[in-house]
PDB file of N, CA, C and O in Angstrom, chain B, residues numbered from 101:
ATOM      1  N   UNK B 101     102.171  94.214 127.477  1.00  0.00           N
ATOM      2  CA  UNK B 101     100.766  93.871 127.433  1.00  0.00           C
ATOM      3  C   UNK B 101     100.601  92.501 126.785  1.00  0.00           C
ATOM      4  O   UNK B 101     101.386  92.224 125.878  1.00  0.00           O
ATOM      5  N   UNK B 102      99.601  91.536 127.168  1.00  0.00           N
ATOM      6  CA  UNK B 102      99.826  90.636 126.838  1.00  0.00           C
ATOM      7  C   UNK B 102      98.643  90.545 125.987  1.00  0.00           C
ATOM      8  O   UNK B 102      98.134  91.664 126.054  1.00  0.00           O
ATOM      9  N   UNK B 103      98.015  89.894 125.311  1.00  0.00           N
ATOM     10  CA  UNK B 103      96.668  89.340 124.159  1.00  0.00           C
ATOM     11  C   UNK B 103      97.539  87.788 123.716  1.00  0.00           C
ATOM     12  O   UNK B 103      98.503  87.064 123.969  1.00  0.00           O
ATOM     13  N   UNK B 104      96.075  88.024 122.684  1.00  0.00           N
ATOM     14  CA  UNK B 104      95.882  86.290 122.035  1.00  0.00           C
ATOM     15  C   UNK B 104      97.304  86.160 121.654  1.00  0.00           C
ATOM     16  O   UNK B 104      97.919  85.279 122.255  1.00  0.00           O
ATOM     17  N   UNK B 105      98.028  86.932 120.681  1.00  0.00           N
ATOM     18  CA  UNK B 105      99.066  86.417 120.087  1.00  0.00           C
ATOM     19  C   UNK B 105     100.863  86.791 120.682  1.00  0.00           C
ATOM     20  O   UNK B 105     101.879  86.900 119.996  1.00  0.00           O
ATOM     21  N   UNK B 106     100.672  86.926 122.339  1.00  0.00           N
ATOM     22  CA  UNK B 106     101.972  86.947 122.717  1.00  0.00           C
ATOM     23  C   UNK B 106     102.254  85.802 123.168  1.00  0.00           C
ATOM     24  O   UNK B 106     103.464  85.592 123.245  1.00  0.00           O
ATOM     25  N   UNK B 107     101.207  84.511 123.686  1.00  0.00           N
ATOM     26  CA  UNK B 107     101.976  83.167 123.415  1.00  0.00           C
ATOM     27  C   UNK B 107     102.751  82.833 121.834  1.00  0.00           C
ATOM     28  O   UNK B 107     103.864  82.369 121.586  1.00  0.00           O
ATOM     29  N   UNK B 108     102.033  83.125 121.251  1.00  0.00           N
ATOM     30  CA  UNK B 108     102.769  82.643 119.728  1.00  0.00           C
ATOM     31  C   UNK B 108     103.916  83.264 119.731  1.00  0.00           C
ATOM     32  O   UNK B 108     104.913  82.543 119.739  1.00  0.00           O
ATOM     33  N   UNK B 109     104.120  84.859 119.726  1.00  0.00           N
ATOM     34  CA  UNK B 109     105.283  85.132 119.284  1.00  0.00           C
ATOM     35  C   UNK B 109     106.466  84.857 120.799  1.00  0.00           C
ATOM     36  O   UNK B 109     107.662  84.808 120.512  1.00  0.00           O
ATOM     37  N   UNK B 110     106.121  84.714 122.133  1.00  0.00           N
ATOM     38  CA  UNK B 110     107.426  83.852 123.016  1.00  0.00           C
ATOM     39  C   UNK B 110     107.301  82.333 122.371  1.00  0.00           C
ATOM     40  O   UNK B 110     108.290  81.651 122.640  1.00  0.00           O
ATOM     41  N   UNK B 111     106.443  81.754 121.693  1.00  0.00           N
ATOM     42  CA  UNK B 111     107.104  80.276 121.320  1.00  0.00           C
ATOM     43  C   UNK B 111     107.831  80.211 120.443  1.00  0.00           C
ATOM     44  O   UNK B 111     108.712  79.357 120.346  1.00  0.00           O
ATOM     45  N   UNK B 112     107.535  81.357 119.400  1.00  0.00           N
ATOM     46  CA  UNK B 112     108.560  81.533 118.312  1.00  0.00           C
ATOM     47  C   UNK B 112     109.870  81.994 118.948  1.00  0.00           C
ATOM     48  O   UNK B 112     110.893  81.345 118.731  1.00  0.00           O
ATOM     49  N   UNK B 113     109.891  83.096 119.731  1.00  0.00           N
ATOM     50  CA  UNK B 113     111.391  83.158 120.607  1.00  0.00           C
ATOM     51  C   UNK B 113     111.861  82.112 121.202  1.00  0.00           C
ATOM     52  O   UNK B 113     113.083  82.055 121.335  1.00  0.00           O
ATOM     53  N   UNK B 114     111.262  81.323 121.570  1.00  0.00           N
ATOM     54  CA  UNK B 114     111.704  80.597 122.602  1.00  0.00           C
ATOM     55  C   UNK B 114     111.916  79.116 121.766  1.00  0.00           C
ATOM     56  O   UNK B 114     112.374  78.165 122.398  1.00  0.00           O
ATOM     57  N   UNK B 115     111.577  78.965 120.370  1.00  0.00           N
ATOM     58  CA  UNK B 115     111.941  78.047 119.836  1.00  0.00           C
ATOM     59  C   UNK B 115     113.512  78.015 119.197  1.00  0.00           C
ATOM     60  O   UNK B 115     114.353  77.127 119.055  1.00  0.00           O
ATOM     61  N   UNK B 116     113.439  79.770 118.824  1.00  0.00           N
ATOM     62  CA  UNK B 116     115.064  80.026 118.434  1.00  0.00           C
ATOM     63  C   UNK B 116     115.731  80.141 118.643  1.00  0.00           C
ATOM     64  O   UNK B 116     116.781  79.894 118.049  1.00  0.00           O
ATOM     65  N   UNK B 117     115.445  80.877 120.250  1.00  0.00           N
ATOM     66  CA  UNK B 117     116.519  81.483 121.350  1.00  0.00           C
ATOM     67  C   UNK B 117     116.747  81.180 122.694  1.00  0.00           C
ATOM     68  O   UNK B 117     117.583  81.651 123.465  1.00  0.00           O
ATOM     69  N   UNK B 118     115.496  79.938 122.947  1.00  0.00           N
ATOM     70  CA  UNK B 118     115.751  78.980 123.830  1.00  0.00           C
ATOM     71  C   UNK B 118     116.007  79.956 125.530  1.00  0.00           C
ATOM     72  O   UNK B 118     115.107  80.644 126.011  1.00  0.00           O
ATOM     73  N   UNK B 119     117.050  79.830 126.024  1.00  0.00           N
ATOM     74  CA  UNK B 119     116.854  80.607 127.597  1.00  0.00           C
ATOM     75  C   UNK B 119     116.539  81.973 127.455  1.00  0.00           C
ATOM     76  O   UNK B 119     115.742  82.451 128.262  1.00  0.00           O
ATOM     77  N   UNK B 120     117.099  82.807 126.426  1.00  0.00           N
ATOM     78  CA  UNK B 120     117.278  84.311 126.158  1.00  0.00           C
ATOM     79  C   UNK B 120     116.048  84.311 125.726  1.00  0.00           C
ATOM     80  O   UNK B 120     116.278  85.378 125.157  1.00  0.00           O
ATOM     81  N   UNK B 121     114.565  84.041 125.369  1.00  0.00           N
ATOM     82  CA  UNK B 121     113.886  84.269 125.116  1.00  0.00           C
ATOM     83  C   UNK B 121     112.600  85.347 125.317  1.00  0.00           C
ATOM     84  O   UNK B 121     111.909  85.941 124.489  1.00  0.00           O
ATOM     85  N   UNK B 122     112.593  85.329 126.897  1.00  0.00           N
ATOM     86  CA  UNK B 122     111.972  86.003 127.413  1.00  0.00           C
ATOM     87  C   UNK B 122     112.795  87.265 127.511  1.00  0.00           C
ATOM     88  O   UNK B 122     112.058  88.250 127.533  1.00  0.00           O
ATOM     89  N   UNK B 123     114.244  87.601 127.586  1.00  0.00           N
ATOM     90  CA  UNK B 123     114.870  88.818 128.012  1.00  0.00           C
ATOM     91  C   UNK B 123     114.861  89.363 126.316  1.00  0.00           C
ATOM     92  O   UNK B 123     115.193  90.534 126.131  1.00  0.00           O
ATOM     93  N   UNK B 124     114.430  88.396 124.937  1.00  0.00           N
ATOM     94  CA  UNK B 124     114.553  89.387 123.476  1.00  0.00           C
ATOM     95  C   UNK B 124     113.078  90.076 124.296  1.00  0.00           C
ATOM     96  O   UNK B 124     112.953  91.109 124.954  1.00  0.00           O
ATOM     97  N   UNK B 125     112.273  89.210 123.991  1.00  0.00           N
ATOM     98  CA  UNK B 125     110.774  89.714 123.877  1.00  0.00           C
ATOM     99  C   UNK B 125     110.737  90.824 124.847  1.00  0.00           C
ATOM    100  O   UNK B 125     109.819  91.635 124.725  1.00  0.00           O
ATOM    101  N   UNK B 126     111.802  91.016 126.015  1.00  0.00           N
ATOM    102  CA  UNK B 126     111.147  92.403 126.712  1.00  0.00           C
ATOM    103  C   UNK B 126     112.138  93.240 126.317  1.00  0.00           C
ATOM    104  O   UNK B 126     112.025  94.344 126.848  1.00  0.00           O
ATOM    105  N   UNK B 127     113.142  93.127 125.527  1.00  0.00           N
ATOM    106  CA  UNK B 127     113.948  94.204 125.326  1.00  0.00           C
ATOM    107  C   UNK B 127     113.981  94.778 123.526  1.00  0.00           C
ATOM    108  O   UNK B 127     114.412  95.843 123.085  1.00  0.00           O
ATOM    109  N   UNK B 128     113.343  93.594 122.776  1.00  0.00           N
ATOM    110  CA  UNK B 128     113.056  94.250 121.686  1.00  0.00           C
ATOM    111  C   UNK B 128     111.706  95.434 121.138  1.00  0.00           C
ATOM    112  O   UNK B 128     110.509  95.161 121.049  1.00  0.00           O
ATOM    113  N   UNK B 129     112.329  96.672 120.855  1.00  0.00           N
ATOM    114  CA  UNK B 129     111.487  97.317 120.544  1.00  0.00           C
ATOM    115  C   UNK B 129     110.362  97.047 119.343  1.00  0.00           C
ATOM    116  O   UNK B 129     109.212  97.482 119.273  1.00  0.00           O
ATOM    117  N   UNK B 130     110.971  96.321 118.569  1.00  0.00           N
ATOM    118  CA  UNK B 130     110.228  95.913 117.410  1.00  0.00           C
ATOM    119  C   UNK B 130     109.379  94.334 117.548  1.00  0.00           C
ATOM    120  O   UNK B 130     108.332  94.256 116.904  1.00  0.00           O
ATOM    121  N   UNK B 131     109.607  93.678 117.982  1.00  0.00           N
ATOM    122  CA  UNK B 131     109.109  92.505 118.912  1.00  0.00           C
ATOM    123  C   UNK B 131     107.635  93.337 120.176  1.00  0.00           C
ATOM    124  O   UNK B 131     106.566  92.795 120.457  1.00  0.00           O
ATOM    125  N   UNK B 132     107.933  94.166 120.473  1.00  0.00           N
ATOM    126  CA  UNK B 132     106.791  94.703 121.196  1.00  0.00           C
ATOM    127  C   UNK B 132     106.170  95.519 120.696  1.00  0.00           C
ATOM    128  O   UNK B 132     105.077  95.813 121.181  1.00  0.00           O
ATOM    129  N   UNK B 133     106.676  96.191 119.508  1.00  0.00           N
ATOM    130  CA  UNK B 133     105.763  96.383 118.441  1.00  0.00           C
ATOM    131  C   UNK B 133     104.567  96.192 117.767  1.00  0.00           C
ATOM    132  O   UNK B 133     103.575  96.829 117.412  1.00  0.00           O
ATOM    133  N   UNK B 134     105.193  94.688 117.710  1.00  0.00           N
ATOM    134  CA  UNK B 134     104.335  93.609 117.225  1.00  0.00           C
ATOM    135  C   UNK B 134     103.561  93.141 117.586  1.00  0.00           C
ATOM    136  O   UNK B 134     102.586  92.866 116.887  1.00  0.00           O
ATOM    137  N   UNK B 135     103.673  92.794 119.055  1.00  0.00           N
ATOM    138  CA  UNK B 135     102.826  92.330 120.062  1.00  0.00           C
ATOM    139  C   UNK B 135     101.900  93.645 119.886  1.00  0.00           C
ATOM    140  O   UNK B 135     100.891  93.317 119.263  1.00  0.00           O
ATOM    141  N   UNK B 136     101.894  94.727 120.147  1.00  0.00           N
ATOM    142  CA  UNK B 136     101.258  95.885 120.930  1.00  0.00           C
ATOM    143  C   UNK B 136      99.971  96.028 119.058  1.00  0.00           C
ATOM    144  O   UNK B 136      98.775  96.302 118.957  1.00  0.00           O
ATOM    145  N   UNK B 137     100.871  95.735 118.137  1.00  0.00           N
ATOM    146  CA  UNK B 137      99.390  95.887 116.637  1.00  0.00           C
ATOM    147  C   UNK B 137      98.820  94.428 116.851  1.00  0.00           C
ATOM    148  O   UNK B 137      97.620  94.515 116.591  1.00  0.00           O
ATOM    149  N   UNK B 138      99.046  93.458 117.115  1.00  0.00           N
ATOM    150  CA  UNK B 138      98.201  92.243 116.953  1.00  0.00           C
ATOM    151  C   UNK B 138      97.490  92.338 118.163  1.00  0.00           C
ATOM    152  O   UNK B 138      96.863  91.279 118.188  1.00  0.00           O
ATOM    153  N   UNK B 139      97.223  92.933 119.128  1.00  0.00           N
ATOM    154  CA  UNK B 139      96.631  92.950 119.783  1.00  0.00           C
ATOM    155  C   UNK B 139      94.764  92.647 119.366  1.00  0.00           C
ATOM    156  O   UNK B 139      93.970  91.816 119.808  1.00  0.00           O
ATOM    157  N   UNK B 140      94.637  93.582 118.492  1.00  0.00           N
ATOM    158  CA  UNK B 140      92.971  93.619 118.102  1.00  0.00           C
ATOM    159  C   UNK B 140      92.943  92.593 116.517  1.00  0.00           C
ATOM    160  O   UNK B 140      92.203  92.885 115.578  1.00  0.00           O
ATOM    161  N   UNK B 141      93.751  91.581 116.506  1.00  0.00           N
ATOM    162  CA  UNK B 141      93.224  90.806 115.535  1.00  0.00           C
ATOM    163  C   UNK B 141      92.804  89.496 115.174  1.00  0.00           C
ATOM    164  O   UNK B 141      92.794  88.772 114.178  1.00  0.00           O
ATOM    165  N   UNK B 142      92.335  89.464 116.816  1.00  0.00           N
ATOM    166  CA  UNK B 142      91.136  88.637 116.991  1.00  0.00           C
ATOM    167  C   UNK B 142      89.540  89.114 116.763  1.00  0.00           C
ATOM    168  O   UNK B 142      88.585  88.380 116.509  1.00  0.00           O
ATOM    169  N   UNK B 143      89.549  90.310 116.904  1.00  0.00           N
ATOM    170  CA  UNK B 143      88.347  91.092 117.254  1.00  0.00           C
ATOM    171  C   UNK B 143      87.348  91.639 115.730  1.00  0.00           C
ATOM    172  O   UNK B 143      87.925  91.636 114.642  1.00  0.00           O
ATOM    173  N   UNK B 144      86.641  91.848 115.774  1.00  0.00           N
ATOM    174  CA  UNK B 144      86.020  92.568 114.540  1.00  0.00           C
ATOM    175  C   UNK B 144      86.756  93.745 113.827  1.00  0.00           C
ATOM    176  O   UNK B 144      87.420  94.674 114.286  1.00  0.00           O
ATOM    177  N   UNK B 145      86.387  93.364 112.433  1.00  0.00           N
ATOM    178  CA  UNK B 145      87.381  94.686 111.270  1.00  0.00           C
ATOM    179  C   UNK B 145      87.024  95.634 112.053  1.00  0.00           C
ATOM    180  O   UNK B 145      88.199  95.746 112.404  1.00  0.00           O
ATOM    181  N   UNK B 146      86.426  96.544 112.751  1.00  0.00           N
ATOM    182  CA  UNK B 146      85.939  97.239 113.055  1.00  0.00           C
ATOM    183  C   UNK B 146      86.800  97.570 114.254  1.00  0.00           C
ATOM    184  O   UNK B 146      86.714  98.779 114.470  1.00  0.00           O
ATOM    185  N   UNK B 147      87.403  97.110 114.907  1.00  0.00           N
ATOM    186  CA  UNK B 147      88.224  97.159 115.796  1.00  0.00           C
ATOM    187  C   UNK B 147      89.924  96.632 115.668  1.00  0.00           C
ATOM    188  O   UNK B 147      90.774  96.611 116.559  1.00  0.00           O
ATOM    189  N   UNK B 148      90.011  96.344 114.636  1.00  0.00           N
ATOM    190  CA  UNK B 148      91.573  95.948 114.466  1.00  0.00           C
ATOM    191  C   UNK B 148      92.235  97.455 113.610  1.00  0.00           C
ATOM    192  O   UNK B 148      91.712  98.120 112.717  1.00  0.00           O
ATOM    193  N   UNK B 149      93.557  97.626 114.301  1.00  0.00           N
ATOM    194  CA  UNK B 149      93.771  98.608 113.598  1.00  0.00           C
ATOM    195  C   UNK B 149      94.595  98.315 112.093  1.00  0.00           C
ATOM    196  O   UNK B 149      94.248  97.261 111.561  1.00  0.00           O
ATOM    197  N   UNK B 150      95.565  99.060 111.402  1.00  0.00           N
ATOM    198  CA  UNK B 150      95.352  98.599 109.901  1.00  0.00           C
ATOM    199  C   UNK B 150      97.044  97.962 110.012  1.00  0.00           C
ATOM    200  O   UNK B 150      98.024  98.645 110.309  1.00  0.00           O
ATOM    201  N   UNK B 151      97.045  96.685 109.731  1.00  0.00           N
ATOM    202  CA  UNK B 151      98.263  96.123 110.064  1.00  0.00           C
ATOM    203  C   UNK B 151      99.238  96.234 108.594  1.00  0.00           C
ATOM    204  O   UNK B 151     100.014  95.324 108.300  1.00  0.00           O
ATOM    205  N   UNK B 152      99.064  97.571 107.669  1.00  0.00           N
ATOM    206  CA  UNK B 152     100.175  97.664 106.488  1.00  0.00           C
ATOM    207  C   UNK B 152     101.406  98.080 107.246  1.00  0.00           C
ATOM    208  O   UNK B 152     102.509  97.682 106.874  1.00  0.00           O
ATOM    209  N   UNK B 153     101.279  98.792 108.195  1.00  0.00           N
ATOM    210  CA  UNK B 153     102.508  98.540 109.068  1.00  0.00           C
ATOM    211  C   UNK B 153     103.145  97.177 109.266  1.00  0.00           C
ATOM    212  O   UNK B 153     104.238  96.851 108.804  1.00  0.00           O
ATOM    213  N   UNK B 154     102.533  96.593 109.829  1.00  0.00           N
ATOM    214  CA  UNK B 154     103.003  95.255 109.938  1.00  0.00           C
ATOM    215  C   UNK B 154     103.598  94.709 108.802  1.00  0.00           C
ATOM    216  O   UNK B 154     104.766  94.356 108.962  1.00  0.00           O
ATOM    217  N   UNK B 155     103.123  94.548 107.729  1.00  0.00           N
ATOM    218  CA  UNK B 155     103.151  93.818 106.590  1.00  0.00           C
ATOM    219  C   UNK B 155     103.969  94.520 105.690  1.00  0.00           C
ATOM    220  O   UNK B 155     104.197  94.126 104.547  1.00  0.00           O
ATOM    221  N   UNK B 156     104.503  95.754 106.277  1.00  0.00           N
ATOM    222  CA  UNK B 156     105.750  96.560 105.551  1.00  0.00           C
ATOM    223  C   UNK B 156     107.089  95.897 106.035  1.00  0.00           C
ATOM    224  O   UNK B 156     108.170  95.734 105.469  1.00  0.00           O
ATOM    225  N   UNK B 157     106.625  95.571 107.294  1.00  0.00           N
ATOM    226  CA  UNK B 157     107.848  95.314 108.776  1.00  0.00           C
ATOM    227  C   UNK B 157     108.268  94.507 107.881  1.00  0.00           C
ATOM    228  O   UNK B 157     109.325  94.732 107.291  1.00  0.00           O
ATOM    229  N   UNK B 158     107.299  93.122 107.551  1.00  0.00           N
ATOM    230  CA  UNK B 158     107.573  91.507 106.715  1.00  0.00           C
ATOM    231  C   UNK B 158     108.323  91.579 105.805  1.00  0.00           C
ATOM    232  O   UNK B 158     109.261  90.807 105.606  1.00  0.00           O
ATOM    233  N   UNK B 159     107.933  92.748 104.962  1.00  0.00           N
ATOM    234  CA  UNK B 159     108.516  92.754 103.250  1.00  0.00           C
ATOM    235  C   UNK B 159     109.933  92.974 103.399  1.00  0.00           C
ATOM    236  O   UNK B 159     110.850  92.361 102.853  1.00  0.00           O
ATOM    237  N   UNK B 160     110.007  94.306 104.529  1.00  0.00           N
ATOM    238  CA  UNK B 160     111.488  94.519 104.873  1.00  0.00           C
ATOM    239  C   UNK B 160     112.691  93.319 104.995  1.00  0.00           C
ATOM    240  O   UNK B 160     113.793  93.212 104.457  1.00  0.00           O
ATOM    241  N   UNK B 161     111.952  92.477 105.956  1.00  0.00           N
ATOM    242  CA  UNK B 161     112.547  91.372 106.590  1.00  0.00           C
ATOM    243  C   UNK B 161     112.876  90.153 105.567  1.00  0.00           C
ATOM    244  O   UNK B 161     113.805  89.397 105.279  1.00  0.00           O
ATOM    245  N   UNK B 162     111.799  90.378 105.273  1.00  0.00           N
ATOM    246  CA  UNK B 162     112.015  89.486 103.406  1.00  0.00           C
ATOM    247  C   UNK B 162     113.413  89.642 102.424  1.00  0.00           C
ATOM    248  O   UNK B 162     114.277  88.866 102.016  1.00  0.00           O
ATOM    249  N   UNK B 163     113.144  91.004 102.296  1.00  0.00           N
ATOM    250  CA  UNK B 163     114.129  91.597 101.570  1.00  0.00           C
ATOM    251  C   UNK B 163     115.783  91.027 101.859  1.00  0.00           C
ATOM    252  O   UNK B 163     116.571  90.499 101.076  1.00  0.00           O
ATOM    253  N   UNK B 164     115.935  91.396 103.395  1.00  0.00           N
ATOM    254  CA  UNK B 164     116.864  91.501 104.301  1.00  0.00           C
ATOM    255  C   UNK B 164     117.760  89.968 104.196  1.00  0.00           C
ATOM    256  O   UNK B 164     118.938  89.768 103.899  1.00  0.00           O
ATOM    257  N   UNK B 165     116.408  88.805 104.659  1.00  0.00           N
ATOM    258  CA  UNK B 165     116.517  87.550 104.478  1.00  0.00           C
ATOM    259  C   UNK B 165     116.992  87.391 102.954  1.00  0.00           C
ATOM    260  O   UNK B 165     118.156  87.081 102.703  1.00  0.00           O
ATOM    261  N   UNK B 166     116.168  87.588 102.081  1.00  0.00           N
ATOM    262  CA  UNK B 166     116.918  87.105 100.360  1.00  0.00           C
ATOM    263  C   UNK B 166     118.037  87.798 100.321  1.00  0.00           C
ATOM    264  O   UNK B 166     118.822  87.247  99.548  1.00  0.00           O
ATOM    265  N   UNK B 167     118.361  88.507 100.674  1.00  0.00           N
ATOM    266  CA  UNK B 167     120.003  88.942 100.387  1.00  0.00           C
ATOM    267  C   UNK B 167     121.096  88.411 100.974  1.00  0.00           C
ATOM    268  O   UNK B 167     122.247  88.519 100.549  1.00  0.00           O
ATOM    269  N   UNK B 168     120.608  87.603 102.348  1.00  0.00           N
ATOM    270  CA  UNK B 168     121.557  87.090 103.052  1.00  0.00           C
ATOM    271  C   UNK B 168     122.102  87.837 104.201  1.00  0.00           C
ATOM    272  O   UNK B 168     123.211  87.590 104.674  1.00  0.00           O
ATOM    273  N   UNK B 169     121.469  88.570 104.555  1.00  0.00           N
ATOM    274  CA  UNK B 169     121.788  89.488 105.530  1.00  0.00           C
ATOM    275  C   UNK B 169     121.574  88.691 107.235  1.00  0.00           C
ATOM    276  O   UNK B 169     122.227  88.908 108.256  1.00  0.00           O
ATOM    277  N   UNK B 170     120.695  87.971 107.068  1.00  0.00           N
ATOM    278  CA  UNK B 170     120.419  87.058 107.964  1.00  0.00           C
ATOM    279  C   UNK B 170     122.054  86.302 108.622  1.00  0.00           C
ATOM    280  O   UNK B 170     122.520  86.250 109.761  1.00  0.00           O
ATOM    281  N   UNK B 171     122.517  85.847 107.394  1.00  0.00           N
ATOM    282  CA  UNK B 171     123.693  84.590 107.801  1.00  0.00           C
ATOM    283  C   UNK B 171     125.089  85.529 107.740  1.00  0.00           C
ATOM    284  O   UNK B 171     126.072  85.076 108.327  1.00  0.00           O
ATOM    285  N   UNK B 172     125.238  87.154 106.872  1.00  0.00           N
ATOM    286  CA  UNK B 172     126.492  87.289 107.334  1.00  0.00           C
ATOM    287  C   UNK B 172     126.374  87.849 108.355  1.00  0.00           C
ATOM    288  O   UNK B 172     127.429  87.696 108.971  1.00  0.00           O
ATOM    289  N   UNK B 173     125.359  88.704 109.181  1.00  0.00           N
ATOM    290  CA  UNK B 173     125.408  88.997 110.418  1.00  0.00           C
ATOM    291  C   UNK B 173     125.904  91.051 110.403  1.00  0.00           C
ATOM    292  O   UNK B 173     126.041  91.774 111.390  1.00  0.00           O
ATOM    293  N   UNK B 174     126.018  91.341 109.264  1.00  0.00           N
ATOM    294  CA  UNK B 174     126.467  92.906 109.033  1.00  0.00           C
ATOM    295  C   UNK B 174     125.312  93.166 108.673  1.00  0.00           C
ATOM    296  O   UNK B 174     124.705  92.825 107.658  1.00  0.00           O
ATOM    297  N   UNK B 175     124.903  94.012 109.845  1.00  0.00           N
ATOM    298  CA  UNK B 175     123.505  95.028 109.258  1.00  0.00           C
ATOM    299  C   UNK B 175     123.965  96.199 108.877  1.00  0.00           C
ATOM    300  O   UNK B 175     123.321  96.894 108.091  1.00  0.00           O
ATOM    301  N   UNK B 176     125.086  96.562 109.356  1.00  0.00           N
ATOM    302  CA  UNK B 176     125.372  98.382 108.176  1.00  0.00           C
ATOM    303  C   UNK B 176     126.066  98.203 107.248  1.00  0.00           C
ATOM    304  O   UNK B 176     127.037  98.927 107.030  1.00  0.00           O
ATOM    305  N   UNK B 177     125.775  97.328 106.584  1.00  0.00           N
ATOM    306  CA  UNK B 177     126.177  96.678 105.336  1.00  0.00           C
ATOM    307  C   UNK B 177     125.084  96.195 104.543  1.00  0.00           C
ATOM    308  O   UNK B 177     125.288  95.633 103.467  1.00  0.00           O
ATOM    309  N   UNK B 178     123.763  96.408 105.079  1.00  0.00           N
ATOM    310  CA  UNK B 178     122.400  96.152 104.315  1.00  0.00           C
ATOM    311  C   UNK B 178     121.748  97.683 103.513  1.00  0.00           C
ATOM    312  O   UNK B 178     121.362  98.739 104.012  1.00  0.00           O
ATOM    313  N   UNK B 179     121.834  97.273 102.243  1.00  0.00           N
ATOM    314  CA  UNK B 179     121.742  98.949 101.358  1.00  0.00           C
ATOM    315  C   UNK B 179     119.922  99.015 101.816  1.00  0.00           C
ATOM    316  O   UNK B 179     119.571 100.113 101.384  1.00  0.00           O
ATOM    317  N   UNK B 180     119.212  98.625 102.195  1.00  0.00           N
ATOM    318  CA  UNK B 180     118.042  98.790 102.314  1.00  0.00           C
ATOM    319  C   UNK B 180     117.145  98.221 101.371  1.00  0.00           C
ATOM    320  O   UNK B 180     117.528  97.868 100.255  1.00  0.00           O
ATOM    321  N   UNK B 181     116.092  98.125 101.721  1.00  0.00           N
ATOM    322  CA  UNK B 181     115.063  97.665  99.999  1.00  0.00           C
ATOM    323  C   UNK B 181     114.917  98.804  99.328  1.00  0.00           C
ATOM    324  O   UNK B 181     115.041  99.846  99.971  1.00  0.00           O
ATOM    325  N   UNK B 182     114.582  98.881  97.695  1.00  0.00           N
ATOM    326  CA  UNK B 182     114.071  99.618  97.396  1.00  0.00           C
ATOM    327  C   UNK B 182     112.446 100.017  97.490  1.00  0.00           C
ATOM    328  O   UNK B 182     111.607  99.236  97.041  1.00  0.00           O
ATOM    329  N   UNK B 183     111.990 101.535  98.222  1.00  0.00           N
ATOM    330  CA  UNK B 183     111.066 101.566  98.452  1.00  0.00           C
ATOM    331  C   UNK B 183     109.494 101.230  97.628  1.00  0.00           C
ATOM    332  O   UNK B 183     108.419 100.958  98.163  1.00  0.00           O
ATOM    333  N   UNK B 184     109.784 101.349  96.303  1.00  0.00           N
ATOM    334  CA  UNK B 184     108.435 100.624  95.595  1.00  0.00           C
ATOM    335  C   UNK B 184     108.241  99.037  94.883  1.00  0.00           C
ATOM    336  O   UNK B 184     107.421  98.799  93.997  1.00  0.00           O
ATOM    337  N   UNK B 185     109.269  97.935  95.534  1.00  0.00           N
ATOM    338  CA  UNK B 185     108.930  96.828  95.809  1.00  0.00           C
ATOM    339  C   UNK B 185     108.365  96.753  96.785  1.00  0.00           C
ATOM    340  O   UNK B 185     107.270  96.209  96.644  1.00  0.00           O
ATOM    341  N   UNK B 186     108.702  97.192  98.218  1.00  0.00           N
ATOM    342  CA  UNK B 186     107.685  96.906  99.646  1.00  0.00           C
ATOM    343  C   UNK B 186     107.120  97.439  99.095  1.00  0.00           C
ATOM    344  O   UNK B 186     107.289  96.904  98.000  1.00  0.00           O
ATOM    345  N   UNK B 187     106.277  98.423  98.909  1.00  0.00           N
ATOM    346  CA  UNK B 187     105.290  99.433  98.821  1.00  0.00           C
ATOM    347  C   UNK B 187     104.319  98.608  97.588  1.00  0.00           C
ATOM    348  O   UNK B 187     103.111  98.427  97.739  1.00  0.00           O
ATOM    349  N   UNK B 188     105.050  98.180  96.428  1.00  0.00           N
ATOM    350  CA  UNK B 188     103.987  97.160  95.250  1.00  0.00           C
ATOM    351  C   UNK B 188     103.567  96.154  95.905  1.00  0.00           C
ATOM    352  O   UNK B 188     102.376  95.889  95.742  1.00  0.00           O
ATOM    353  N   UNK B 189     104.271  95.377  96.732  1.00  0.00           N
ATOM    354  CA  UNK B 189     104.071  94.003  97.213  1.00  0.00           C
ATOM    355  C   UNK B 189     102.643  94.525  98.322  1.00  0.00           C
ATOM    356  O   UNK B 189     101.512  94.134  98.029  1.00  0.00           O
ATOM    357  N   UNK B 190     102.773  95.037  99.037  1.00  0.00           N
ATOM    358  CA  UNK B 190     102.018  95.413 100.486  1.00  0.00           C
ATOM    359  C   UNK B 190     100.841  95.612 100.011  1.00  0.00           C
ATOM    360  O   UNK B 190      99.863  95.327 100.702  1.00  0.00           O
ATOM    361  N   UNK B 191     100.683  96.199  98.600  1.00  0.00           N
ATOM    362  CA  UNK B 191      99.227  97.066  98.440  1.00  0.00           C
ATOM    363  C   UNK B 191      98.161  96.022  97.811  1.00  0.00           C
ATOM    364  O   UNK B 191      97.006  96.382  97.584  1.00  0.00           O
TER     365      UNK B 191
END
């Protein structure tokens, strides 16, 4: 499904991942995720649904990134965050 913010997130693919761009965005589940909650957040509070999902997704990714998980490339080697930093940060 497409809305306001699936140009943004293929330019962000497509700035990092260049030809493969279009084949992440249709094969990532979490990438269409994303797309599928930003859908209503152009629209009135009243119609956007509540994006702490989203903003849990971030903290995760945060986490993930400061540890370096990013550059060695072993994700079952990532102990996870602990759950009441995301959870303090988000609220």
């Amino acid at each position: 499904m497409e809305n306001i913010f699936t140009a943004n997130i293929k330019s962000i693919l497509k700035k990092h991942f260049g030809k493969t761009a279009d084949d992440i965005f249709e094969k990532s589940q979490l990438i269409q995720y994303i797309n599928e909650k930003t859908r209503s957040a152009n629209k009135g509070s009243k119609a956007r649904s509540s994006f702490a999902n989203l903003y849990s997704i971030y903290v995760i990714i945060e986490d993930y990134i400061a540890k370096g998980y990013d550059k060695k490339g072993d994700y079952s080697n990532y102990e996870g965050a602990l759950f009441n930093k995301p959870f303090t940060k988000q609220s």
